[in-house]
Backbone as XML, in Angstrom:
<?xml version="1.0"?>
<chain id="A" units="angstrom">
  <residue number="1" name="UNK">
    <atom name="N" x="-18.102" y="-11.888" z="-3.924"/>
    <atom name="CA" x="-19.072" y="-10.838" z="-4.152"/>
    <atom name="C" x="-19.708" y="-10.399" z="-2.835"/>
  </residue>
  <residue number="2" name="UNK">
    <atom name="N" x="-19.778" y="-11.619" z="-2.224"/>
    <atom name="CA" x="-20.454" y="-10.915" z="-0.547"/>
    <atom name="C" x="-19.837" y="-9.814" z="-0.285"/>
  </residue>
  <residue number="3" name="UNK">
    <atom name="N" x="-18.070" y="-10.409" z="-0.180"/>
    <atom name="CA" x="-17.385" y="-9.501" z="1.184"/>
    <atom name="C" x="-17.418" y="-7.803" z="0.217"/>
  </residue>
  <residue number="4" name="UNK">
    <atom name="N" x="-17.442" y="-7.913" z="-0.910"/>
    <atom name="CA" x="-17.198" y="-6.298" z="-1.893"/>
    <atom name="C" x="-19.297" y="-6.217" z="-1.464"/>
  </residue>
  <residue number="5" name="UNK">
    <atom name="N" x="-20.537" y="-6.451" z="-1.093"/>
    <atom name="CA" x="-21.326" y="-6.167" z="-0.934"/>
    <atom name="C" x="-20.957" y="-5.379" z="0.366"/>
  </residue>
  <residue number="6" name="UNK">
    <atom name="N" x="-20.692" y="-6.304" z="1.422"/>
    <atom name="CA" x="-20.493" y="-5.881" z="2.830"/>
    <atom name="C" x="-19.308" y="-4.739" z="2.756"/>
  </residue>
  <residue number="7" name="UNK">
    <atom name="N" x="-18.761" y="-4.370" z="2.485"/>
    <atom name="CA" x="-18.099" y="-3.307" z="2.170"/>
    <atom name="C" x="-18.926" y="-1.975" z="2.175"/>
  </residue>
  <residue number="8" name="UNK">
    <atom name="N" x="-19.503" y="-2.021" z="0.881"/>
    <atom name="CA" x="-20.374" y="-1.186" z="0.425"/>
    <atom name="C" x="-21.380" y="-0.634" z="1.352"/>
  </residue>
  <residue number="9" name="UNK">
    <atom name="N" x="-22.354" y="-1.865" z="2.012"/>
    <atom name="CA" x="-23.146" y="-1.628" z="2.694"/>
    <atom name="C" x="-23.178" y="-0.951" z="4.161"/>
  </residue>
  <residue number="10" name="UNK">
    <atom name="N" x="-21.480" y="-1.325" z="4.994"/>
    <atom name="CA" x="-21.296" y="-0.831" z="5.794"/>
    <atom name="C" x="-19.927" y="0.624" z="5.223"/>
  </residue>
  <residue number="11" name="UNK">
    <atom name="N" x="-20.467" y="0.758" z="4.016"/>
    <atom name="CA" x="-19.479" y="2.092" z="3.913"/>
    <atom name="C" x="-17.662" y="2.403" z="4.351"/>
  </residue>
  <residue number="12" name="UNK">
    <atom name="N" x="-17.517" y="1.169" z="4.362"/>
    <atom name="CA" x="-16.092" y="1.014" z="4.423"/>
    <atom name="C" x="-15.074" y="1.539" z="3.477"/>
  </residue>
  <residue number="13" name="UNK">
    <atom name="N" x="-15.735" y="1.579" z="1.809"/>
    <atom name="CA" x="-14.701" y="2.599" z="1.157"/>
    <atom name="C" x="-15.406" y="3.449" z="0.375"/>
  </residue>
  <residue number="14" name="UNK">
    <atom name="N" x="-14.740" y="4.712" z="0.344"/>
    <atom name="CA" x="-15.721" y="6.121" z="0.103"/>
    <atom name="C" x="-15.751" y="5.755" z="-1.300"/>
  </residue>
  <residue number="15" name="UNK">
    <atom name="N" x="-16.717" y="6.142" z="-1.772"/>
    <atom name="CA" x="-16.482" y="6.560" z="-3.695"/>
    <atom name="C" x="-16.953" y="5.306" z="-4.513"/>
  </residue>
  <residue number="16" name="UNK">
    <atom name="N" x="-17.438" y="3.764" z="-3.166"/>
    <atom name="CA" x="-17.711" y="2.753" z="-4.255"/>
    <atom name="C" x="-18.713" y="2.649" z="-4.696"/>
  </residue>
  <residue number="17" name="UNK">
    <atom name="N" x="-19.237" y="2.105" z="-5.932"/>
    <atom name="CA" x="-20.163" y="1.554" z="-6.453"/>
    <atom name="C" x="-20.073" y="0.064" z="-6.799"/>
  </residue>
  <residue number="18" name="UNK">
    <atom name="N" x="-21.463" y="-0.010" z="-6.236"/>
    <atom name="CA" x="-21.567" y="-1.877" z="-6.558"/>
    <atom name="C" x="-22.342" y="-2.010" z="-7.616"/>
  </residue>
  <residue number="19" name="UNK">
    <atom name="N" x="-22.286" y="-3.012" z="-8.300"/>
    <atom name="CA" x="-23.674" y="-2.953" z="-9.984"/>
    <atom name="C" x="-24.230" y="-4.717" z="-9.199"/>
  </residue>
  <residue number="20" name="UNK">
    <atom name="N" x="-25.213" y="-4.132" z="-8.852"/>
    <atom name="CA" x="-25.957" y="-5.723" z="-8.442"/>
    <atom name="C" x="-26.324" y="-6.581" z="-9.546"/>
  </residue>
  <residue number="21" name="UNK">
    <atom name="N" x="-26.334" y="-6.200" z="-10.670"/>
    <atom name="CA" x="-26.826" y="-6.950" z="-11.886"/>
    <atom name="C" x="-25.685" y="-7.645" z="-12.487"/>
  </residue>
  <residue number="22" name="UNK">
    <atom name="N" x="-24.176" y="-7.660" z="-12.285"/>
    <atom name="CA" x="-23.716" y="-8.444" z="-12.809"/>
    <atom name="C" x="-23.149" y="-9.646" z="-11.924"/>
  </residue>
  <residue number="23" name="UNK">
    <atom name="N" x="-23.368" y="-10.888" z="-13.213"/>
    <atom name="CA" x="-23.497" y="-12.088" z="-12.581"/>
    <atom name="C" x="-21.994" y="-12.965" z="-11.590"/>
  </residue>
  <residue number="24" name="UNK">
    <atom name="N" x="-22.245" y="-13.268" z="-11.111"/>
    <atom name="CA" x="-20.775" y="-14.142" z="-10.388"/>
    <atom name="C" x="-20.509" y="-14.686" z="-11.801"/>
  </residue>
  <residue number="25" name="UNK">
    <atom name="N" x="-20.595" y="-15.237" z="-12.416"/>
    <atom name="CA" x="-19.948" y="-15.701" z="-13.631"/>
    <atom name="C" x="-19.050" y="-14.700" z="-14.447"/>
  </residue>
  <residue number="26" name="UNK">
    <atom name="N" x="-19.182" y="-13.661" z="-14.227"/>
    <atom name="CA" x="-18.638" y="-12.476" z="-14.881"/>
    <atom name="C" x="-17.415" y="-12.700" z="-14.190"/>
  </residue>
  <residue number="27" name="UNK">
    <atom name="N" x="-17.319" y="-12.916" z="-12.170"/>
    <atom name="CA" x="-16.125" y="-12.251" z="-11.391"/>
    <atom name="C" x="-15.306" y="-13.240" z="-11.729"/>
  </residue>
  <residue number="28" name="UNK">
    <atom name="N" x="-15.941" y="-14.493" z="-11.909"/>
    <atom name="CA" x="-14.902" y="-15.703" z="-11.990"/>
    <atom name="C" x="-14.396" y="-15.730" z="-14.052"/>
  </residue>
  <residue number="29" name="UNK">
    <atom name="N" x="-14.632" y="-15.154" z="-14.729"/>
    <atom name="CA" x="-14.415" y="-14.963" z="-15.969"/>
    <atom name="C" x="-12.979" y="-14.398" z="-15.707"/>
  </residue>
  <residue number="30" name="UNK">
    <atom name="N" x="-13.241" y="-13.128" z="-14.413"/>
    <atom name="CA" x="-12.062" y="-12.321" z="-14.211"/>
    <atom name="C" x="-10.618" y="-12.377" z="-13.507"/>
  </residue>
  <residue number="31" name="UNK">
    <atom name="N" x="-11.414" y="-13.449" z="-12.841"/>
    <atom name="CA" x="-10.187" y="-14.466" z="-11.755"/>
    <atom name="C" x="-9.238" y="-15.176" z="-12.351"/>
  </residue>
  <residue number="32" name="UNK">
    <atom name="N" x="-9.809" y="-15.711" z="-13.607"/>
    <atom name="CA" x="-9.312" y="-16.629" z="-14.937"/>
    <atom name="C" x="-8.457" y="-15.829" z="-15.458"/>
  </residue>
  <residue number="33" name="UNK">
    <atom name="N" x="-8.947" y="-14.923" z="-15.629"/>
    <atom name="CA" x="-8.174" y="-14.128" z="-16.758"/>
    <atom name="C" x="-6.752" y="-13.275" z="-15.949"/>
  </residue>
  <residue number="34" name="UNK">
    <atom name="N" x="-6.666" y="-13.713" z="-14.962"/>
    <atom name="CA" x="-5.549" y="-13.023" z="-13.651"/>
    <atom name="C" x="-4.739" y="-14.199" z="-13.671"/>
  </residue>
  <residue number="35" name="UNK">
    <atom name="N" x="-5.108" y="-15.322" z="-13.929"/>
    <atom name="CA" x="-4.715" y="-16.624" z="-13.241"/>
    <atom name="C" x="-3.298" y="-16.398" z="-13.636"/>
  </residue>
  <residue number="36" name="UNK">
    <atom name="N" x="-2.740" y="-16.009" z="-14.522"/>
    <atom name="CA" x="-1.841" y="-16.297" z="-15.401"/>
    <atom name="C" x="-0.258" y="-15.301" z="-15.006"/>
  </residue>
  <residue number="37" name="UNK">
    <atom name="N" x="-0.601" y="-14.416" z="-13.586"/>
    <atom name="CA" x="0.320" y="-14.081" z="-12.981"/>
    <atom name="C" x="1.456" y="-14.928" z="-12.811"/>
  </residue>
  <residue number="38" name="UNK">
    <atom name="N" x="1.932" y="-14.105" z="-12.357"/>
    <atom name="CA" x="3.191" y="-15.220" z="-12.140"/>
    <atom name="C" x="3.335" y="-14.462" z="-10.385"/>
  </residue>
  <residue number="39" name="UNK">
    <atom name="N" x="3.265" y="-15.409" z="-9.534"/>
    <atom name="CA" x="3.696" y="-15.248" z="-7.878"/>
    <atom name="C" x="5.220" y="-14.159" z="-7.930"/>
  </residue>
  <residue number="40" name="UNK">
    <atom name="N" x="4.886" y="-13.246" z="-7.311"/>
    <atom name="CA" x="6.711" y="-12.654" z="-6.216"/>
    <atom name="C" x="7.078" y="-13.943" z="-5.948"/>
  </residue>
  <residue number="41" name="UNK">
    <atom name="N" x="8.604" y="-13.807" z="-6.503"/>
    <atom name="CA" x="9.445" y="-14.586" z="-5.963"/>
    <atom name="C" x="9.849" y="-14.569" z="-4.257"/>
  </residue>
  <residue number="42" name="UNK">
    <atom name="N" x="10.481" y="-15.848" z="-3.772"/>
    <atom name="CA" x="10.362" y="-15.506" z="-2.221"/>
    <atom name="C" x="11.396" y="-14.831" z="-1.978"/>
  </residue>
  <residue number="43" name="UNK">
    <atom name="N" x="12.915" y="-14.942" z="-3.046"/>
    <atom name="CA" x="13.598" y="-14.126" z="-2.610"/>
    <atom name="C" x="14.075" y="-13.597" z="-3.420"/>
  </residue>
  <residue number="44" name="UNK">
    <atom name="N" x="14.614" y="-11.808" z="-3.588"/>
    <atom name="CA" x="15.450" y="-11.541" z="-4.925"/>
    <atom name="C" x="16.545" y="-11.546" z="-5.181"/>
  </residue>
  <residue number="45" name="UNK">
    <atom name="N" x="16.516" y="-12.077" z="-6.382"/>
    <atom name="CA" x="17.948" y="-12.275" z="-7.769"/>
    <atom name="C" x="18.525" y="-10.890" z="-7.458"/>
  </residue>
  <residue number="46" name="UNK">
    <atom name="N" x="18.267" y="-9.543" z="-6.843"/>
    <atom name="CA" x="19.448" y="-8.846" z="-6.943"/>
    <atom name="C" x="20.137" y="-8.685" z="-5.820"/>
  </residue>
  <residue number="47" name="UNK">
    <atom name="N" x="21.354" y="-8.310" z="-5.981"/>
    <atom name="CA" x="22.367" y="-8.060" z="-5.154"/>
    <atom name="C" x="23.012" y="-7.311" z="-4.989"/>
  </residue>
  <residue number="48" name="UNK">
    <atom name="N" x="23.184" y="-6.449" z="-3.357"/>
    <atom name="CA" x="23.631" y="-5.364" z="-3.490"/>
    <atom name="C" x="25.258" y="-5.482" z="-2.717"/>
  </residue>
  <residue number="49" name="UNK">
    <atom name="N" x="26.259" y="-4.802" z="-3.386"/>
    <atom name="CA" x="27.304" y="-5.283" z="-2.565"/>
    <atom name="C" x="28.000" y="-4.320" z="-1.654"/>
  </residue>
  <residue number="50" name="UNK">
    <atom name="N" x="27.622" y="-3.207" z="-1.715"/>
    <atom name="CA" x="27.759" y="-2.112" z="-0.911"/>
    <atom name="C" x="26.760" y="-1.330" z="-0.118"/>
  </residue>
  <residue number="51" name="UNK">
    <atom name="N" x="26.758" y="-0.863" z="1.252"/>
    <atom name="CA" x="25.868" y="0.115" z="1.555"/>
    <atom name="C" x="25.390" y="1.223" z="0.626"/>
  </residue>
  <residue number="52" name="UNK">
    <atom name="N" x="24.554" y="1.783" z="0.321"/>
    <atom name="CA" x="24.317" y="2.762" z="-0.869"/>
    <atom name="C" x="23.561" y="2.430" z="-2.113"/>
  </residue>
  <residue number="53" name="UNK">
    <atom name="N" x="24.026" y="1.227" z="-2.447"/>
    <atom name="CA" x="23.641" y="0.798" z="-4.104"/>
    <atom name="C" x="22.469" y="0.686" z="-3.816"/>
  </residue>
  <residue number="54" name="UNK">
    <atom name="N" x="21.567" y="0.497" z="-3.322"/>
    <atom name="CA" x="20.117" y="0.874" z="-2.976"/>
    <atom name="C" x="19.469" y="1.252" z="-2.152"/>
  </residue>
  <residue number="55" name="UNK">
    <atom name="N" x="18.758" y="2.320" z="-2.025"/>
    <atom name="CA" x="18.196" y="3.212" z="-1.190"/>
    <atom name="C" x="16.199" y="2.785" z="-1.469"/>
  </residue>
  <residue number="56" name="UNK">
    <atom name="N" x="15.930" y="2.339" z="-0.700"/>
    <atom name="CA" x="14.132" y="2.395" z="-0.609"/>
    <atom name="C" x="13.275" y="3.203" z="0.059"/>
  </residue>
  <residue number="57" name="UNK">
    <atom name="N" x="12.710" y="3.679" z="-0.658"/>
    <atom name="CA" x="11.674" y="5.017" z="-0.017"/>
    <atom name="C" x="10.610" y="5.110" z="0.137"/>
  </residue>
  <residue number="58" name="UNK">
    <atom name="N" x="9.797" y="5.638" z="0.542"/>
    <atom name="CA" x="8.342" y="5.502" z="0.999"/>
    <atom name="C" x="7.723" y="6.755" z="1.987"/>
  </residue>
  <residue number="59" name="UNK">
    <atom name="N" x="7.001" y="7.188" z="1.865"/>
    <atom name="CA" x="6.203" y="8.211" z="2.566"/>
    <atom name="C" x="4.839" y="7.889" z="2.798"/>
  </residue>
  <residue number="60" name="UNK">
    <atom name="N" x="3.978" y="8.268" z="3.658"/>
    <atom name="CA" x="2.813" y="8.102" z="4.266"/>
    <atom name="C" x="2.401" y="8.897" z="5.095"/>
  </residue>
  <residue number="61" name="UNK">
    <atom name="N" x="1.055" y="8.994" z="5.194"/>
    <atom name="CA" x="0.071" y="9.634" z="5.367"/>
    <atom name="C" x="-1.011" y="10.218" z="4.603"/>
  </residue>
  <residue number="62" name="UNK">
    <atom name="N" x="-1.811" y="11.238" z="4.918"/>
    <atom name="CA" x="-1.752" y="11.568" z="6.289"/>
    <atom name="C" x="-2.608" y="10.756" z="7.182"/>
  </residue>
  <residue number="63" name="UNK">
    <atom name="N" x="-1.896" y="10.792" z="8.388"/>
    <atom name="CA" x="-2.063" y="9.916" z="9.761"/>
    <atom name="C" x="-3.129" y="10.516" z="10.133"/>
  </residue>
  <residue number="64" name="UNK">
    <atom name="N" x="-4.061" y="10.040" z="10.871"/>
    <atom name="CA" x="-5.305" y="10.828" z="11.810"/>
    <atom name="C" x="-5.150" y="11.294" z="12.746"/>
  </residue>
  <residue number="65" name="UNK">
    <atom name="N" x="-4.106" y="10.853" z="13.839"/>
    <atom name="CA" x="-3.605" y="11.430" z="14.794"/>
    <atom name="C" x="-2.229" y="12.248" z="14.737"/>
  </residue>
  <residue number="66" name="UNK">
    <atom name="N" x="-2.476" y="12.855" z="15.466"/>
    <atom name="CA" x="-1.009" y="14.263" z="14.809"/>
    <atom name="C" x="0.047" y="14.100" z="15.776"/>
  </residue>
  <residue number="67" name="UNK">
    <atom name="N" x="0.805" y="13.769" z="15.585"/>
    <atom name="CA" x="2.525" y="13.580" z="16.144"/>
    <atom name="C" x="2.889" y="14.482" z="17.650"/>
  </residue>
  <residue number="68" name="UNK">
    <atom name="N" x="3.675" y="14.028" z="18.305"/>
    <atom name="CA" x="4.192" y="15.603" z="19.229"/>
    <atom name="C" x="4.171" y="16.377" z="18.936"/>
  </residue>
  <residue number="69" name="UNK">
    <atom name="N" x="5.078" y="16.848" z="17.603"/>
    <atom name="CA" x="5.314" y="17.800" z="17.395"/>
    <atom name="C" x="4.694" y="18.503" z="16.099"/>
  </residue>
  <residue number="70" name="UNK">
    <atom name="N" x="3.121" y="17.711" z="15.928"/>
    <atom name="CA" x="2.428" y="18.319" z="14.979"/>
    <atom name="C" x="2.589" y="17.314" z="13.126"/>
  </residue>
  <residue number="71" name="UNK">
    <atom name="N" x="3.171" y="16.568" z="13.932"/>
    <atom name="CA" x="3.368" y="15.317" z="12.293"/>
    <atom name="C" x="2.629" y="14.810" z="11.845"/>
  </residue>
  <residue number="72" name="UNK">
    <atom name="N" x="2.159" y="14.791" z="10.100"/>
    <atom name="CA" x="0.878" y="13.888" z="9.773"/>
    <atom name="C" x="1.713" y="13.073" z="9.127"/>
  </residue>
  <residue number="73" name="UNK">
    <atom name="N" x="2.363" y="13.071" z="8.771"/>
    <atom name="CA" x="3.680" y="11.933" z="7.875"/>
    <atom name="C" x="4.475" y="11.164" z="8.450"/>
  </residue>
  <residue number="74" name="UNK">
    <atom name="N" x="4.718" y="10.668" z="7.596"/>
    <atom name="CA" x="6.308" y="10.328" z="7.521"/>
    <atom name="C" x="6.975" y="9.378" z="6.340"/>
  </residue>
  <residue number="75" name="UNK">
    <atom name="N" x="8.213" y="9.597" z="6.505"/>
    <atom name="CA" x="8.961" y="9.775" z="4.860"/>
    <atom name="C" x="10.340" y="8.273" z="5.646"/>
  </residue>
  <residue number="76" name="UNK">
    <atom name="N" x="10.764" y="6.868" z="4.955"/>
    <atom name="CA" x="11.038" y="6.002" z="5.577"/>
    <atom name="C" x="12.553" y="5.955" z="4.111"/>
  </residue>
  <residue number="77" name="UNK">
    <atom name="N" x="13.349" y="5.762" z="4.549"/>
    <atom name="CA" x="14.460" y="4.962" z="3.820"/>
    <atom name="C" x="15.257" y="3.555" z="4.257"/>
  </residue>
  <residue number="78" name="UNK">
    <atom name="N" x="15.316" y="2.725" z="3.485"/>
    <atom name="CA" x="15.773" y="1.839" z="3.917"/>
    <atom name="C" x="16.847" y="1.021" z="2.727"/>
  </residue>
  <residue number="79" name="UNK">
    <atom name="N" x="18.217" y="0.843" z="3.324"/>
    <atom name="CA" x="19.145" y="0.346" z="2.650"/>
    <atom name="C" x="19.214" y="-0.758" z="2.434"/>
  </residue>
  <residue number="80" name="UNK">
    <atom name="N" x="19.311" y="-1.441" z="1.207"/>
    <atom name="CA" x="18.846" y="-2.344" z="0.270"/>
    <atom name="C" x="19.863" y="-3.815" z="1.080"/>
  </residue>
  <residue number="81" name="UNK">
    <atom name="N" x="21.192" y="-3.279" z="1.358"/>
    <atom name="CA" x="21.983" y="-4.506" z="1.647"/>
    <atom name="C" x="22.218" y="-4.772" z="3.723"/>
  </residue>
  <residue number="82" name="UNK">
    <atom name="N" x="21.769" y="-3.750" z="3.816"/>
    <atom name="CA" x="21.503" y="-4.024" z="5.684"/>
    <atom name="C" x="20.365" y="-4.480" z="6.089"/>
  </residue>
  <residue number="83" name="UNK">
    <atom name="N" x="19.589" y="-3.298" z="5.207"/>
    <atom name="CA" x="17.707" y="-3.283" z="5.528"/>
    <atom name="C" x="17.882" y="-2.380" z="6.807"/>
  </residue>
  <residue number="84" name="UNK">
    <atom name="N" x="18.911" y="-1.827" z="7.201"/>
    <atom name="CA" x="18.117" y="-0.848" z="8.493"/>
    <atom name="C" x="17.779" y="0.658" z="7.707"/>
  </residue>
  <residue number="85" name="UNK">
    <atom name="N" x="16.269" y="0.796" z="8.198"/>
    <atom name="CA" x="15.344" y="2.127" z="8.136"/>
    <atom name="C" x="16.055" y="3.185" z="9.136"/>
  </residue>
  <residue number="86" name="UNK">
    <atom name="N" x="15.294" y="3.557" z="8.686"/>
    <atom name="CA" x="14.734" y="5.598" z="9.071"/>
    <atom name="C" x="13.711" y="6.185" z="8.752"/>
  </residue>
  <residue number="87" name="UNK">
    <atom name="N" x="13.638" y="6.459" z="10.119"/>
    <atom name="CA" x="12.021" y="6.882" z="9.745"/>
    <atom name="C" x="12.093" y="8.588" z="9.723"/>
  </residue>
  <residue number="88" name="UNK">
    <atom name="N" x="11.759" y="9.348" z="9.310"/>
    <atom name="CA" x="11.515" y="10.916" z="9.659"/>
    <atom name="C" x="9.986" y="11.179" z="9.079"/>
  </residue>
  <residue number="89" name="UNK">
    <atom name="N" x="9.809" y="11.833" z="10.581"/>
    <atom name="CA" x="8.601" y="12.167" z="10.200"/>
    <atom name="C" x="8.212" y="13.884" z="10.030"/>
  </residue>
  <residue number="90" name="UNK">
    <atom name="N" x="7.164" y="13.834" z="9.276"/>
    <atom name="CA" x="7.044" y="15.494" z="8.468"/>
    <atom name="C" x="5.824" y="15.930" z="8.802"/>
  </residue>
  <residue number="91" name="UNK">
    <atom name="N" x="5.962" y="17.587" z="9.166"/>
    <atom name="CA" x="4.287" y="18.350" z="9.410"/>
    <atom name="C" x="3.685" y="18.235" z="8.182"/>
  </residue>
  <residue number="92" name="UNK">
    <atom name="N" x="2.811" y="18.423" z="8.409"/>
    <atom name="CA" x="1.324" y="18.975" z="7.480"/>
    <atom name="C" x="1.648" y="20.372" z="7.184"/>
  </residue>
  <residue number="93" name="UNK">
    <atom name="N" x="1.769" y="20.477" z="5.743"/>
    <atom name="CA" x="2.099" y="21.798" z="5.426"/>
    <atom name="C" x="1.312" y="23.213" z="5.726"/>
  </residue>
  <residue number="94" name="UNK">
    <atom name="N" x="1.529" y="24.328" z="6.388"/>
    <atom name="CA" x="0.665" y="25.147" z="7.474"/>
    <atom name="C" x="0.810" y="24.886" z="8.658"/>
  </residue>
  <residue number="95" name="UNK">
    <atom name="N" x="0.903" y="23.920" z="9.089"/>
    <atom name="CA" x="1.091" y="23.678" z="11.121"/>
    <atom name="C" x="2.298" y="24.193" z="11.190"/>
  </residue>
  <residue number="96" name="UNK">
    <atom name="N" x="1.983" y="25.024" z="12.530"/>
    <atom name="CA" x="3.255" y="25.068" z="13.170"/>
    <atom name="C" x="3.354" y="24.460" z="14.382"/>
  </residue>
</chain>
């Protein structure tokens, strides 16, 4: 409960609200009730046996600082049975 106070107090994430009135007994009610996850495995059961059979994707941004050539993105693929990426990165729609 501290570190979600200190958060708050130094404004670290926009939009939060803290309710000071409810009790630590409540958070740990909630911890309990999580317990029952089950951990990521360390490694996965699937298998890919060709380049292709899986493709992983991901995009991000926008970045705060803007690229050479005007980039707030970027858009990443990565093949499931090598693992080598690519990164391409993308303007902010309007920049030229």
């Amino acid at each position: 409960m501290g570190s979600v106070k200190m958060l708050k107090e130094k404004n670290m994430v926009k939009g939060m609200e803290v309710n000071p009135d409810i009790l630590p007994s409540q958070y740990i009610s909630c911890i309990k009730a999580k317990s029952h996850v089950i951990p990521f495995p360390q490694q996965s059961k699937t298998e890919y046996k060709e380049i292709g059979d899986m493709t992983f994707t991901n995009i991000w941004g926008p970045a705060q600082t803007t690229g050479i050539k005007g980039e707030h993105y970027y858009v990443s693929f990565t093949d499931g049975i090598t693992r080598r990426t690519q990164i391409h990165f993308i303007k902010k729609k309007g920049c030229s």
